[in-house]
N, C-alpha and C positions, 0 to 999 in steps of 0.2 A: 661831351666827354663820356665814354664807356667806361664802365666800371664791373670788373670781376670780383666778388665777395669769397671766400675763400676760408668757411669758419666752419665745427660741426656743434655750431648750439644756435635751432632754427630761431628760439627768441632775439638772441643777440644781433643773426643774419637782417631779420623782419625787422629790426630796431634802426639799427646800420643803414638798409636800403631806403627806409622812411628819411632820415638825417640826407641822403644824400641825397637823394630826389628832390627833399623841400627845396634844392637851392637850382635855380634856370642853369641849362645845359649839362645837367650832371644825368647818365641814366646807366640802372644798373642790368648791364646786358644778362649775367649771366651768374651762378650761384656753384659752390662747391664743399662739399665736405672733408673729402679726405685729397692725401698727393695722390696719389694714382688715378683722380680725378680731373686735374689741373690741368694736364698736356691738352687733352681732348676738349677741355672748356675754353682753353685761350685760342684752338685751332677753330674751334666753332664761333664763339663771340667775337674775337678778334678784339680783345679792350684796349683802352690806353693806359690805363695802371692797374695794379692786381694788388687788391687789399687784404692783405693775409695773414693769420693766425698762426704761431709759434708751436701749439702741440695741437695735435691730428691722429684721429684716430688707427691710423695705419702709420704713423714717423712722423717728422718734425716740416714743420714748414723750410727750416732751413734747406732741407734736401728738394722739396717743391722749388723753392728758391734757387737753388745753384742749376735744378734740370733747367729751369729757364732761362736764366747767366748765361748757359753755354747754347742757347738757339739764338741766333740773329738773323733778324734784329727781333727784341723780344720785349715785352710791354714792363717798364720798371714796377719793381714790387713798392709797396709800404706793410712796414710790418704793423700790426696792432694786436697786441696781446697783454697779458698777464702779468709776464716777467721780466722783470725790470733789473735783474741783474746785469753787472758791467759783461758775467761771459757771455750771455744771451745778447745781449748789444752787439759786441764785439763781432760772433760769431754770424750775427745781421748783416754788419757788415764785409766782411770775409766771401761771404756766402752770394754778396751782389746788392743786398737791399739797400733801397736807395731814400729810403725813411723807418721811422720807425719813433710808436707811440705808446703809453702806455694805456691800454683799456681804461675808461672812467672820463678821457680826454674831455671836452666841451666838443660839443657841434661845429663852432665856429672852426676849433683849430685842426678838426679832421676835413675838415672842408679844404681848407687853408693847405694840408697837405695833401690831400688826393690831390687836387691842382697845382701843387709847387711838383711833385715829384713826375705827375703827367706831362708838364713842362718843359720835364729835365731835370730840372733842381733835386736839391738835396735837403729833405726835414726832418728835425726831429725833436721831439719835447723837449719842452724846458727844461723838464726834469733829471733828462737823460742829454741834454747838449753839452753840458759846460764836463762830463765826462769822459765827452770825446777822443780829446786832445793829448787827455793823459794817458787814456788809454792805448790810440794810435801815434805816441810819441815814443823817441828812445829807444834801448832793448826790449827786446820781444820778452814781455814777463814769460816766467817760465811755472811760477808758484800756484799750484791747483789752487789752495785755499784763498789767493787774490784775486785768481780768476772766477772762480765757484764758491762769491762766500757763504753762497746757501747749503755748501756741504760742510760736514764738522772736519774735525783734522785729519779723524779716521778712514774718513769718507775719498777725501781729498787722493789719501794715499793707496786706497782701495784703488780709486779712478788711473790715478798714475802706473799703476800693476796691470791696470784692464789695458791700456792705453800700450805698454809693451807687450800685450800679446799674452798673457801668463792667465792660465783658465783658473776656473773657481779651486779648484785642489790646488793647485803651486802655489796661488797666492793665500791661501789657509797654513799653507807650511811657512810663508815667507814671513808670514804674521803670528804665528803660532796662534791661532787659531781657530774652534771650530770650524768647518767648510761651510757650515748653515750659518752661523756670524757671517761670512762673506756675502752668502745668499741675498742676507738682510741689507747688506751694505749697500750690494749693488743694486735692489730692486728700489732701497731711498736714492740712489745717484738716480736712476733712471727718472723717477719723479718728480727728482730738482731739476735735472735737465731738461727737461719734458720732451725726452727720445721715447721710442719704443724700443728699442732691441740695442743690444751689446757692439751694433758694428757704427751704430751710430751713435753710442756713447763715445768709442775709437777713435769715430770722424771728429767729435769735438773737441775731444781731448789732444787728438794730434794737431789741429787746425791751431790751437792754441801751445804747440812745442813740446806737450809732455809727450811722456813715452818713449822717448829717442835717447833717452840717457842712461 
């Protein structure tokens, strides 16, 4: 089984590669730090799962993740990262990922999924399974603060403004305001989210219905 790593903190990569390697037929072809790296690392390795990180120093894994959604046939991701919120799950899923763990896992059970989702299959922590359901059942929530409860309420609303389109000065008038309060606002949403930039705040926030109202 080939295995692409897909993370920019080399401790964690060398930690990662050790774990998978102990185990017979697992081998890690190939190594990556940021998305703009990825395309060119799966065209070279050629893996069978691509174990990948949620924030990147150039964007988010999610967008790594959808560019290779859309090539066929393309090697399924598992996500393993940080954050453990339902929107970051959600947006895992949405996005194509066809696992997803929270960093700290045990050896066993990343093992357990690099193999279930190289498979085909579909894993995901304990943690984050019994989640699922609720989340992909029913109406599409539309509440930023359910979907992002790592933003405050301020935040939430901030996101939903960025999310219509409305730049740092409208949405200062629409909140009355300071323009640099917004500054603030959006540069904490960017760090809950773990985006780099404003169009990929857009992408998740729309992915998940806001903005449209």
């Amino acid at each position: 089984m080939r295995v692409l790593i897909v993370d920019d903190h080399p401790l964690f990569r060398e930690g990662l590669k050790a774990a998978l390697e102990s185990a017979e037929g697992i081998v890690v072809v190939a190594e990556a730090e940021r998305v703009g790296d990825v395309p060119e690392a799966v065209a070279r390795s050629r893996p069978n799962v691509v174990v990948m990180d949620l924030s990147l120093p150039d964007g988010s894994g999610l967008e790594a993740t959808r560019r290779l959604s859309a090539d066929q046939p393309a090697p399924p991701v598992l996500m393993l990262t940080m954050a453990d919120d339902d929107g970051s799950l959600l947006a895992a899923l949405q996005a194509g990922a066809r696992g997803y763990l929270v960093k700290g896992a045990g050896r066993e059970e990343v093992l357990h999924a690099v193999r279930t989702v190289a498979a085909g299959g579909a894993v995901f922590g304990a943690d984050v399974a019994e989640r699922i359901t609720t989340l992909l059942a029913g109406a599409r929530v539309r509440d930023a603060g359910q979907l992002f409860p790592a933003l405050t309420a301020r935040e939430a609303e901030v996101l939903d403004l960025v999310a219509r389109g409305l730049d740092n000065r409208r949405i200062a008038r629409e909140l009355v305001v300071a323009e640099k309060t917004v500054r603030n606002h959006v540069t904490h949403i960017f760090e809950k989210l773990h985006v780099a930039t404003r169009a990929e705040a857009v992408a998740r926030a729309r992915d998940m219905g806001l903005g449209d109202g």
